[in-house]
N, CA, C and O atoms as a GROMACS GRO file, in nm:
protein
  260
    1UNK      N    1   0.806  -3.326   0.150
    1UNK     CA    2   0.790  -3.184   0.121
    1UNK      C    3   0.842  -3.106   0.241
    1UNK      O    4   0.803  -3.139   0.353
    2UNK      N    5   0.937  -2.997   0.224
    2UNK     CA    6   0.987  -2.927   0.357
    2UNK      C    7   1.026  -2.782   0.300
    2UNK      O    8   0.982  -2.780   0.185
    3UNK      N    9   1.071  -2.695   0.321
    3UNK     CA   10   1.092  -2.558   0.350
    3UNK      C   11   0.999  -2.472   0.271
    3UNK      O   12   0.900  -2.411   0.313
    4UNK      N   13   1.059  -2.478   0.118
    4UNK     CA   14   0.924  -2.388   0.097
    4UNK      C   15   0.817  -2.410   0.063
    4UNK      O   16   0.715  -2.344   0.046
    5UNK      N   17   0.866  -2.590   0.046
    5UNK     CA   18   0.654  -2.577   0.060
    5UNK      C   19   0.595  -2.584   0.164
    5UNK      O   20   0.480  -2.542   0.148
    6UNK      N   21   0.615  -2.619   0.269
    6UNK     CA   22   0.553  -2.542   0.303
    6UNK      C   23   0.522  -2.448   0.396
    6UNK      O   24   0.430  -2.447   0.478
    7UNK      N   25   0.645  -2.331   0.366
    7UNK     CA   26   0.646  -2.162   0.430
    7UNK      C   27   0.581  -2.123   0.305
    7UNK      O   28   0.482  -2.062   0.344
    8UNK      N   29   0.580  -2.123   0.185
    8UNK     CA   30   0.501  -2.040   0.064
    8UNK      C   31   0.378  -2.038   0.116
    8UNK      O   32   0.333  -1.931   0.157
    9UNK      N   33   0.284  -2.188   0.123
    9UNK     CA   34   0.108  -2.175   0.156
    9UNK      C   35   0.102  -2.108   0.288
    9UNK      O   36   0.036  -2.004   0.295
   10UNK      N   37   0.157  -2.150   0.388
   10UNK     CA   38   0.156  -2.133   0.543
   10UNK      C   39   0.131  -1.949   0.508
   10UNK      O   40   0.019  -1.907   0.534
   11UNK      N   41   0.250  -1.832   0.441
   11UNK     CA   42   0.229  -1.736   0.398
   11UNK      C   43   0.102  -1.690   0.355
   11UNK      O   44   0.032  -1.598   0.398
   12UNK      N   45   0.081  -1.780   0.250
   12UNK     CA   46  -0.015  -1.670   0.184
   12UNK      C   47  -0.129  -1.695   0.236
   12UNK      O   48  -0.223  -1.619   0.211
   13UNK      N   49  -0.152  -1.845   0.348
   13UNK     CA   50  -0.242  -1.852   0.402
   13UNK      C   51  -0.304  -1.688   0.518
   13UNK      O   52  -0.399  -1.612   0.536
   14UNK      N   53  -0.177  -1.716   0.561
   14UNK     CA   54  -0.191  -1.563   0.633
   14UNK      C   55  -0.200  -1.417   0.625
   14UNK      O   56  -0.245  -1.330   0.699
   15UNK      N   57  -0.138  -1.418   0.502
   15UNK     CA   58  -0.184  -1.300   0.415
   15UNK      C   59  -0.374  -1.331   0.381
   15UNK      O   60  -0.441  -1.228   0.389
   16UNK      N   61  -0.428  -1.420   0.357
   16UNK     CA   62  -0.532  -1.412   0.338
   16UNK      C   63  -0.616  -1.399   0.485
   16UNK      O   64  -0.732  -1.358   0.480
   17UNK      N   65  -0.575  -1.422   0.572
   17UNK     CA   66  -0.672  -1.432   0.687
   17UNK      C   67  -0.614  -1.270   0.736
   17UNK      O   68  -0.686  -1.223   0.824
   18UNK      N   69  -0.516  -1.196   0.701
   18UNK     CA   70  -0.483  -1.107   0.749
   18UNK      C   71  -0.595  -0.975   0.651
   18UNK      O   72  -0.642  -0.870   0.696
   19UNK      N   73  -0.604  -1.009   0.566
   19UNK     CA   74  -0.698  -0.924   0.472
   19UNK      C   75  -0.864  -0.909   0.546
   19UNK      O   76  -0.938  -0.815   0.575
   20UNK      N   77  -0.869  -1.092   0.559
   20UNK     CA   78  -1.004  -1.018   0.653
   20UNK      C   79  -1.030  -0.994   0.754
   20UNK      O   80  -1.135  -0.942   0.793
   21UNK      N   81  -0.912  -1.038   0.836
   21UNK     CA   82  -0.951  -0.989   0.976
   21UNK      C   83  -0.920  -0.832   1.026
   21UNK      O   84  -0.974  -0.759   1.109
   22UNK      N   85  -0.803  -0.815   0.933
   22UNK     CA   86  -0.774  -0.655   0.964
   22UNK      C   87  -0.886  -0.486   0.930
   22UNK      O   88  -0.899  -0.415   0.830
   23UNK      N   89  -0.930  -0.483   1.028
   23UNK     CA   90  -1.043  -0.354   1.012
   23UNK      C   91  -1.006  -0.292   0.867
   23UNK      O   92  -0.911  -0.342   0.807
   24UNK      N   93  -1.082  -0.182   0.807
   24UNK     CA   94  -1.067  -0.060   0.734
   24UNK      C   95  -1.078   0.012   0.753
   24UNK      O   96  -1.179   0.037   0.819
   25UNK      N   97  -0.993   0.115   0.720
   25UNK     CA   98  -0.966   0.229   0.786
   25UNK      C   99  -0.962   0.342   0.682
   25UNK      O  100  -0.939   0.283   0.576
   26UNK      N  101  -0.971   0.454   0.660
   26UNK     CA  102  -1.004   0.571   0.587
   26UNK      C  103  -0.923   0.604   0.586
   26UNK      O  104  -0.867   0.625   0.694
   27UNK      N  105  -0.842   0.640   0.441
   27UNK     CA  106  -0.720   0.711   0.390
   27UNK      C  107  -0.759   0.830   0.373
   27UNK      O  108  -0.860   0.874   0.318
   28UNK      N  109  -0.644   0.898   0.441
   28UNK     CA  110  -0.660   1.067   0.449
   28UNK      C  111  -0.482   1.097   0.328
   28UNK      O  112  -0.405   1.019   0.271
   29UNK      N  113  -0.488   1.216   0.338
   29UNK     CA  114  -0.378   1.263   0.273
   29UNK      C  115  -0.214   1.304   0.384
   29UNK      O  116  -0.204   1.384   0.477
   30UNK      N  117  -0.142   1.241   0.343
   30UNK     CA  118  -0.032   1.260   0.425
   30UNK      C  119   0.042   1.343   0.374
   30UNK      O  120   0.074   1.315   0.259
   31UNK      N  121   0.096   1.469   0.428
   31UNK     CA  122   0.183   1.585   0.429
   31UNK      C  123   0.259   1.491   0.353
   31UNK      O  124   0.227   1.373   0.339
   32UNK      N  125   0.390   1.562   0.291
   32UNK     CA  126   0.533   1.502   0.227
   32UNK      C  127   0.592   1.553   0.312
   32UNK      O  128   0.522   1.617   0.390
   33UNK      N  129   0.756   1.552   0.341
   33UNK     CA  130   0.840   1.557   0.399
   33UNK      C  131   0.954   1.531   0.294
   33UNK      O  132   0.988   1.417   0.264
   34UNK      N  133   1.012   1.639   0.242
   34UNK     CA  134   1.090   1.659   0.107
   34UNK      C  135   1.224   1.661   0.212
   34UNK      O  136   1.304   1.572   0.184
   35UNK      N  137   1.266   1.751   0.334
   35UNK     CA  138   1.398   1.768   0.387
   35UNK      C  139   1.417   1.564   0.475
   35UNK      O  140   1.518   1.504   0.513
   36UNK      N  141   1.277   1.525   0.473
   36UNK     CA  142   1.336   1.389   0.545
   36UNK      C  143   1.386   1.290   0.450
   36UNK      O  144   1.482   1.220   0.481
   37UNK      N  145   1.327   1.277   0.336
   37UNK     CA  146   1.342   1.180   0.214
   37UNK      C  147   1.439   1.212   0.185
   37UNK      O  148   1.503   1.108   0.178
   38UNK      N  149   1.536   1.335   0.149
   38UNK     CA  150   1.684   1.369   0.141
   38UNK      C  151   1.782   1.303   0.204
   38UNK      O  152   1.871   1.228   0.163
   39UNK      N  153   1.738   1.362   0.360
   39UNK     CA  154   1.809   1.315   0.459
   39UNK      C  155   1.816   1.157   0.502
   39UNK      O  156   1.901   1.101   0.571
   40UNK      N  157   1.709   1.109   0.446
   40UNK     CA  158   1.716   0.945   0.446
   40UNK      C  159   1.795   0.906   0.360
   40UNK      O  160   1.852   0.801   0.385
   41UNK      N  161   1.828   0.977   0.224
   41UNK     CA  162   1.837   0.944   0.126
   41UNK      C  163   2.010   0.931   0.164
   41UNK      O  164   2.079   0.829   0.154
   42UNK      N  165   2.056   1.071   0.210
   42UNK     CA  166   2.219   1.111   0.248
   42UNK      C  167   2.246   0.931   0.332
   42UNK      O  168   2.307   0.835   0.284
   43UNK      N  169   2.183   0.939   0.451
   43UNK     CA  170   2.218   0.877   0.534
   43UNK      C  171   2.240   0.691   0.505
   43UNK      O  172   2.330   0.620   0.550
   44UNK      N  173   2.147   0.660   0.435
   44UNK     CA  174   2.148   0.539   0.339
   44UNK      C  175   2.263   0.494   0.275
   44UNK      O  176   2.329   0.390   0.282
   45UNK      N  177   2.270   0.597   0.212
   45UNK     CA  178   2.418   0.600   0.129
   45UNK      C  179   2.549   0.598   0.200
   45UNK      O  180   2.648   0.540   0.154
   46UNK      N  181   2.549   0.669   0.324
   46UNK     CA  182   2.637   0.709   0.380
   46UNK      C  183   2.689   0.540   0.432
   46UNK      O  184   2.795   0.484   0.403
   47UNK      N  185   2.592   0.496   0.503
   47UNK     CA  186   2.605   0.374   0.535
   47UNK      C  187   2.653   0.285   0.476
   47UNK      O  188   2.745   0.221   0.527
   48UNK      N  189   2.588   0.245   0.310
   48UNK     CA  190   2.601   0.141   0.217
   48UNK      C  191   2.743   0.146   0.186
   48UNK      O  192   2.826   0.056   0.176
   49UNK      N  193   2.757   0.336   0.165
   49UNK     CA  194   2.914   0.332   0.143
   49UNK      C  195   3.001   0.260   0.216
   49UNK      O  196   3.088   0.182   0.177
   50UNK      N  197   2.975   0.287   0.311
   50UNK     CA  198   3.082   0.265   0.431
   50UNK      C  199   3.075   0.079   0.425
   50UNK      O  200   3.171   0.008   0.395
   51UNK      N  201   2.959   0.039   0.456
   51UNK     CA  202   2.977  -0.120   0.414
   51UNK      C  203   3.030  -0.194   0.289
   51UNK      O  204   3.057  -0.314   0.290
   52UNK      N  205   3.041  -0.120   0.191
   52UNK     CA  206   3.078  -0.141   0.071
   52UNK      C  207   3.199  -0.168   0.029
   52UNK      O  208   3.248  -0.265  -0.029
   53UNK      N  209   3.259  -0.019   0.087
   53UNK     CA  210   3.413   0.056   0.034
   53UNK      C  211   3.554   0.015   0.223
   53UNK      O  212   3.670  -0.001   0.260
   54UNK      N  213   3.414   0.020   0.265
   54UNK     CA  214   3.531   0.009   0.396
   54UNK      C  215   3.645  -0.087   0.450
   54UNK      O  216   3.717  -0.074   0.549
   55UNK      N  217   3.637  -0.195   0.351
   55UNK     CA  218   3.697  -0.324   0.363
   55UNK      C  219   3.817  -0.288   0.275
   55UNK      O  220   3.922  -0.351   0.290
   56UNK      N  221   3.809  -0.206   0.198
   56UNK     CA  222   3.950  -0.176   0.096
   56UNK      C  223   4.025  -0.046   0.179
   56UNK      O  224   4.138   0.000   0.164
   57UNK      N  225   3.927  -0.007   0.265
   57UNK     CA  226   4.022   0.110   0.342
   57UNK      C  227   4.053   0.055   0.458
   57UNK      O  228   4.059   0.139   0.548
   58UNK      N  229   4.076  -0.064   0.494
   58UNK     CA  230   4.138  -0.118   0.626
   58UNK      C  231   4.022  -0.141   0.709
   58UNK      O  232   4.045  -0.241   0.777
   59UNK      N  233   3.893  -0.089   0.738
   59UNK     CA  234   3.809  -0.074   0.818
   59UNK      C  235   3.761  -0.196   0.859
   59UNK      O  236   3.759  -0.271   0.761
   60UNK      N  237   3.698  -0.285   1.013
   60UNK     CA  238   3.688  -0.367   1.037
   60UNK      C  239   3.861  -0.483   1.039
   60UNK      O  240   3.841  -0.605   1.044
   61UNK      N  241   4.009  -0.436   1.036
   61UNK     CA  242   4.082  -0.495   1.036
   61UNK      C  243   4.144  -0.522   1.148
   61UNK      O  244   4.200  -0.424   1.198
   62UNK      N  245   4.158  -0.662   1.230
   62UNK     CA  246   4.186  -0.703   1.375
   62UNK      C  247   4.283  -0.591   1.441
   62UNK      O  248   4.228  -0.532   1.534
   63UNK      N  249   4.387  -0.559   1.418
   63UNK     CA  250   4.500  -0.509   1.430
   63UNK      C  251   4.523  -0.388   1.397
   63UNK      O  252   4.447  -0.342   1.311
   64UNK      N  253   4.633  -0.293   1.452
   64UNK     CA  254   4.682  -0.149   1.347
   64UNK      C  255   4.797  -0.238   1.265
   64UNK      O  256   4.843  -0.348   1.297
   65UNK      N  257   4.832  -0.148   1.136
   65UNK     CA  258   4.907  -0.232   1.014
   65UNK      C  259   5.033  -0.212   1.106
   65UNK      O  260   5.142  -0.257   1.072
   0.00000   0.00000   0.00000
């Protein structure tokens, strides 16, 4: 038996000891932030694009053509 069996138990072993050892803590209400979720949103994209599309526009190519 080797990789995921056993990283799967080893996991959830720790997920379980992490449940009880971790304090509780009191949920309050968190403000939103509507201009950051945008701006995460722009910037995400901006990126993915660029990793995506940039290989057909020359980008990352050793040399100038």
């Amino acid at each position: 038996m080797g990789g995921i069996g056993v990283v799967a138990p080893a996991g959830l072993a720790l997920l379980a000891v992490a449940a009880v050892v971790t304090p509780k803590t009191s949920r309050r209400e968190a403000d939103q932030d509507p201009l950051g979720a945008v701006l995460l949103m722009a910037g995400s994209t901006a990126v993915l694009y660029g990793l995506i599309e940039g290989p057909s526009h020359g980008w990352g190519a050793a040399g100038p053509d």
